[in-house]
C-alpha positions in Angstrom: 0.0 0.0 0.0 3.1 2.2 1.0 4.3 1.7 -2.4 0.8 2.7 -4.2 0.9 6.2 -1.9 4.5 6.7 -3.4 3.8 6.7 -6.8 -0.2 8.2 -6.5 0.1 11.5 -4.1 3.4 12.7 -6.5 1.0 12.8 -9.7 -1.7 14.5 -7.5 0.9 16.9 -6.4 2.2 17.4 -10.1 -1.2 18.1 -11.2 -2.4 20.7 -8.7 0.7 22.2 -9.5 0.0 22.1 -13.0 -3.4 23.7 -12.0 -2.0 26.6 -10.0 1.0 27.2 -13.1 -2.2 27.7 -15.4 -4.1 29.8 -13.0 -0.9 32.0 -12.8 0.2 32.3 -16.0 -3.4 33.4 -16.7 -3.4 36.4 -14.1 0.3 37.5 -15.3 -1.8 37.9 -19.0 -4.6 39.8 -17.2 -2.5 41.6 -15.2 -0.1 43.0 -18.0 -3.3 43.9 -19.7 -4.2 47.3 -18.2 -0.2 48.7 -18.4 -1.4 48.9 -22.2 -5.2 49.6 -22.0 -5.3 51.8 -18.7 -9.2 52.0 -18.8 -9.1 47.8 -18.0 -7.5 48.2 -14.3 -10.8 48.6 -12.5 -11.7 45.5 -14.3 -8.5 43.7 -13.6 -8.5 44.2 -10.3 -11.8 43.2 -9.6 -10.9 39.8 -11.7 -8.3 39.0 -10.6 -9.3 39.4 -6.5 -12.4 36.6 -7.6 -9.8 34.6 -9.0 -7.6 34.6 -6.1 -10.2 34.0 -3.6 -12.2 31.5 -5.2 -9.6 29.5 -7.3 -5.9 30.3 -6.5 -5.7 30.1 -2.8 -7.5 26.7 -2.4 -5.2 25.7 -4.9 -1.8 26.8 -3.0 -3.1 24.8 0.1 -3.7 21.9 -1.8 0.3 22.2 -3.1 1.4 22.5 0.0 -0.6 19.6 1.5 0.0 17.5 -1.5 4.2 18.6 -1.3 4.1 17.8 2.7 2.8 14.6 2.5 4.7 13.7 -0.9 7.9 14.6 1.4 6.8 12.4 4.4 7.0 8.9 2.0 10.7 10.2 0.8 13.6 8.1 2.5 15.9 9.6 2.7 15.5 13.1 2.3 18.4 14.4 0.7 20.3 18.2 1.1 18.7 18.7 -2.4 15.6 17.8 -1.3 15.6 20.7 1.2 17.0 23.3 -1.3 13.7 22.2 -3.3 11.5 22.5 -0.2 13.2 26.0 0.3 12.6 27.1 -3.0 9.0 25.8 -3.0 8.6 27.5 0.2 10.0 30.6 -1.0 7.5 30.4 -4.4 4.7 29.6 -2.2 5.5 32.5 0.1 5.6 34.9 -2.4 2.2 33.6 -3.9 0.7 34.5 -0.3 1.9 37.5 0.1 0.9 38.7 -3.8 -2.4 36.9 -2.7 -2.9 39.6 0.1 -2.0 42.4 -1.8 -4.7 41.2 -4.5 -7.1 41.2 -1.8 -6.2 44.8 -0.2 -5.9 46.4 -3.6 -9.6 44.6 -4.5 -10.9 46.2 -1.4 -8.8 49.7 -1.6 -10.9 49.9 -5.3 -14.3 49.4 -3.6 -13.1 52.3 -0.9 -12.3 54.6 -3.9 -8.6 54.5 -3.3 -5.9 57.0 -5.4 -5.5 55.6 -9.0 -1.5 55.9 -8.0 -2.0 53.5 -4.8 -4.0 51.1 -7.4 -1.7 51.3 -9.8 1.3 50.9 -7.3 0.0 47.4 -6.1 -0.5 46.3 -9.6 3.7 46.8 -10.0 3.9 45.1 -6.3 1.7 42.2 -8.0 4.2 42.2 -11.3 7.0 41.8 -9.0 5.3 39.1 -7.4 5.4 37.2 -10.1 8.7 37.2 -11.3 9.9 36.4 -8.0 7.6 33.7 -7.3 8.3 32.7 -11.1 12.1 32.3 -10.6 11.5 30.2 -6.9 9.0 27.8 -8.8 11.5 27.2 -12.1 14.5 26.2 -9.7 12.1 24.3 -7.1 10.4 22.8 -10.6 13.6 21.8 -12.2 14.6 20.1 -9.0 11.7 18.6 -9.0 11.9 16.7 -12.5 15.1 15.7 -11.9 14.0 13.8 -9.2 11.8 12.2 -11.1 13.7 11.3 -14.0 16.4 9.5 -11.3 13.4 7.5 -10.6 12.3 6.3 -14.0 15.9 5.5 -15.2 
């Protein structure tokens, strides 16, 4: 049974992160959006807090459990194995925070905020994802290599 859990919860974690990679790369697009058609932000911004709430952040906790419990059946856990957890960590991190910002900034628009604030937590957001964007890749790359070792 041991060896059934081994093989099943990785593909369960590969696909929620799959899941969360789409969701992401689909807010980067509707975020970039408004920097070119300025009259879209409202829009954006109201989008993009649904999105977060409803889709994204159940998604992050169901990478992390899925990544938690995929680490519990490794033996043994390796020094690479923690650089990947730290950059995973790090990616995951930087999701939450861009998650809260999403959710101020969706609430600072229904308060009538200053189109500069606005517009300055849409660049916080852009960061965001480049950062986050650079911890996943490493994490990710990590990640396949240890699962090529396994099929050769």
């Amino acid at each position: 049974m041991e060896t059934a859990a081994s093989d099943f919860l990785p593909m369960i974690h590969v696909m929620v992160l799959s899941l969360w990679g789409g969701v992401v790369a689909t807010e980067a697009v509707i975020e970039v959006y408004p920097f070119r058609h300025r009259d879209a932000h409202a829009a954006t911004i109201r989008l993009h807090y649904w999105i977060d709430l409803l889709v994204e952040a159940p998604l992050v906790l169901a990478v992390v459990a899925t990544g938690v419990a995929s680490l519990l059946l490794v033996d043994p856990v390796t020094p690479l194995h923690l650089v990947k957890v730290c950059f995973a960590g790090a990616a995951v991190a930087v999701n939450v925070f861009c998650i809260a910002v999403v959710i101020r900034r969706g609430r600072r628009l229904d308060t009538r905020a200053s189109d500069g604030q606005l517009w300055r937590m849409s660049r916080v957001v852009l960061a965001c994802f480049v950062v986050g964007l650079v911890c996943a890749g490493v994490a990710a790359a990590i990640g396949f290599s240890f699962a090529l070792s396994r099929l050769g």
